[in-house]
C-alpha positions, 0 to 999 in steps of 0.5 A: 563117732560124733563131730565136734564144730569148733567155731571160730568165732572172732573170725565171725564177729569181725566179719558180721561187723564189717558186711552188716549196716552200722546203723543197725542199733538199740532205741537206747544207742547200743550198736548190735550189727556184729551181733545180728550179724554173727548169731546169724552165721550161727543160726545158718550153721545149726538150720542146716547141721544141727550139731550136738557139740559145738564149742566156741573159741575165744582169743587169750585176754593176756599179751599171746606167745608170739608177741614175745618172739616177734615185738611187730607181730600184728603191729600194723593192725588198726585200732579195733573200732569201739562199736566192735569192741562193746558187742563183743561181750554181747556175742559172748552173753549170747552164747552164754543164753543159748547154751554154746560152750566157750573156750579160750586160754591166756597167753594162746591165740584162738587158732592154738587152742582151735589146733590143740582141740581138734588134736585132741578130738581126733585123737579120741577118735571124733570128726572135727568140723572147723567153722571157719574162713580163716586160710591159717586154720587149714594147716589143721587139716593135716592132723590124723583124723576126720577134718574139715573147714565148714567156710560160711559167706553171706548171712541169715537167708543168703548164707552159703556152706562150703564143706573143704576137706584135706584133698580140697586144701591145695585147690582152694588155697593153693599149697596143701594143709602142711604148707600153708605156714610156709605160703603165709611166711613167704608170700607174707601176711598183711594182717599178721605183720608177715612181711614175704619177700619183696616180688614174691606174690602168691603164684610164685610162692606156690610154685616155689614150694612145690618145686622145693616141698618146703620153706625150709628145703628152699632156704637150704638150697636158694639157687631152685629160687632163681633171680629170688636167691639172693634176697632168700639168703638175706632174709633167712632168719626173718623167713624161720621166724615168721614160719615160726609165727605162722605155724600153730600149736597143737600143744596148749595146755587144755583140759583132759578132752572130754567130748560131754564138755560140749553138749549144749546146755538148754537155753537159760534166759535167751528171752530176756537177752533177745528182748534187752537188744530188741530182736523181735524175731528171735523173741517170737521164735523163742515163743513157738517153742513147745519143749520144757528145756530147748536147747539151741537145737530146738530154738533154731531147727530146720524149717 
């Protein structure tokens, strides 16, 4: 049995650009904080696991699903800022050099196809480690099969490892991996545009679930909410929705799975990649290597 990492790899990009200097840059005026930032998290994550499959997940190029069902589905989100939106490409030609497969698919978010890979490896009998801090992806740990989150803090030197499996879920987020999507639609989720119910905050959207075992059970019997009731009954078809919006899919219409889709390919014109974003360090590692094709595994092994 092997594992897949199934990287969340926006997920880091954002992150590595808001935690890491803005001034971080080319002679030349190029911003690369992100990409420092996130390759990183990734050097983190092959020093101490050293994978052998691993994928990257990309968000859909093309307006997703849940935009048809909800027009304010993320409406409220700030326009991305363009020292992030430029080295975005940059990540991507990164992981191109360092030989990480990429995958993504229109019309889904990355969360979906994330969802529908760990399915589909499970089912093929493999271990699935979503590298990944995002609360939503732990609705995936509810799926048959060796899951976990691998949440990664900090970068380079001072990056810490979180391995959270399918009992830690509830002590970590507080409702286990199959309510996640009910918590997120109650309590409400401000970077998705899900509103909650107006006094309903974390606490007490736990304890509602676990008193009523699901969103739906609830709002089938508001009374269990008490002074809430009434506004549950108001606001039914809105809380259905957002639990619709809030629940990933499983069902993306991905390729065949084929383990072999994610080895690593051996690194292919990383120097000159390193060397175009002034990244000296990662040149002089690229000069100690003693192989005839390394791959990432080589490139960033353990000291």
């Amino acid at each position: 049995m092997a594992r897949l990492y199934v990287i969340d790899i926006m997920y880091h990009i954002f992150r590595a650009f808001h935690a890491l200097p803005p001034h971080l840059g080319t002679k030349d005026g190029r911003p690369t904080n992100a990409v420092h930032g996130c390759l990183g998290i990734l050097r983190v994550l092959w020093k101490t696991f050293q994978p052998e499959y691993a994928v990257a997940v990309f968000e859909s190029r093309t307006r997703v699903f849940r935009a048809e069902l909800a027009e304010d589905y993320k409406a409220n989100r700030p326009e991305t800022p363009q020292a992030l939106k430029v080295q975005v490409p940059l990540v991507i030609e990164g992981l191109k050099r360092l030989g990480i497969p990429m995958l993504s698919m229109d019309g889904f978010e990355a969360d979906d196809v994330i969802c529908t890979l760990a399915r589909q490896a499970g089912a093929a009998g493999h271990s699935v480690t979503l590298v990944t801090s995002d609360k939503d992806l732990a609705q995936v740990l509810q799926l048959p099969g060796e899951m976990e989150l691998l949440r990664l803090s900090g970068t380079g030197k001072t990056a810490k490892v979180e391995r959270v499996g399918r009992e830690q879920v509830e002590s970590v987020f507080g409702v286990p991996p199959e309510l996640i999507p009910d918590y997120l639609a109650l309590q409400g989720d401000a970077v998705d545009n899900l509103q909650g119910v107006r006094g309903i905050g974390p606490k007490t959207a736990i304890s509602l679930l676990k008193k009523a075992g699901s969103l739906k059970a609830l709002l089938e019997s508001p009374a269990q909410a008490g002074k809430f009731a009434s506004l549950l009954t108001e606001q039914k078809e809105r809380l259905l929705r957002d639990l619709e919006l809030a629940t990933l899919r499983a069902d993306v219409p991905l390729e065949t799975f084929d383990l072999s889709h994610f080895a690593l390919q051996p690194l292919e014109g990383a120097a000159e990649y390193f060397q175009d974003l002034e990244m000296k360090n990662a040149l002089q590692q690229l000069d100690g290597l003693l192989f005839p094709d390394p791959t990432v595994r080589e490139f960033w092994a353990p000291d």
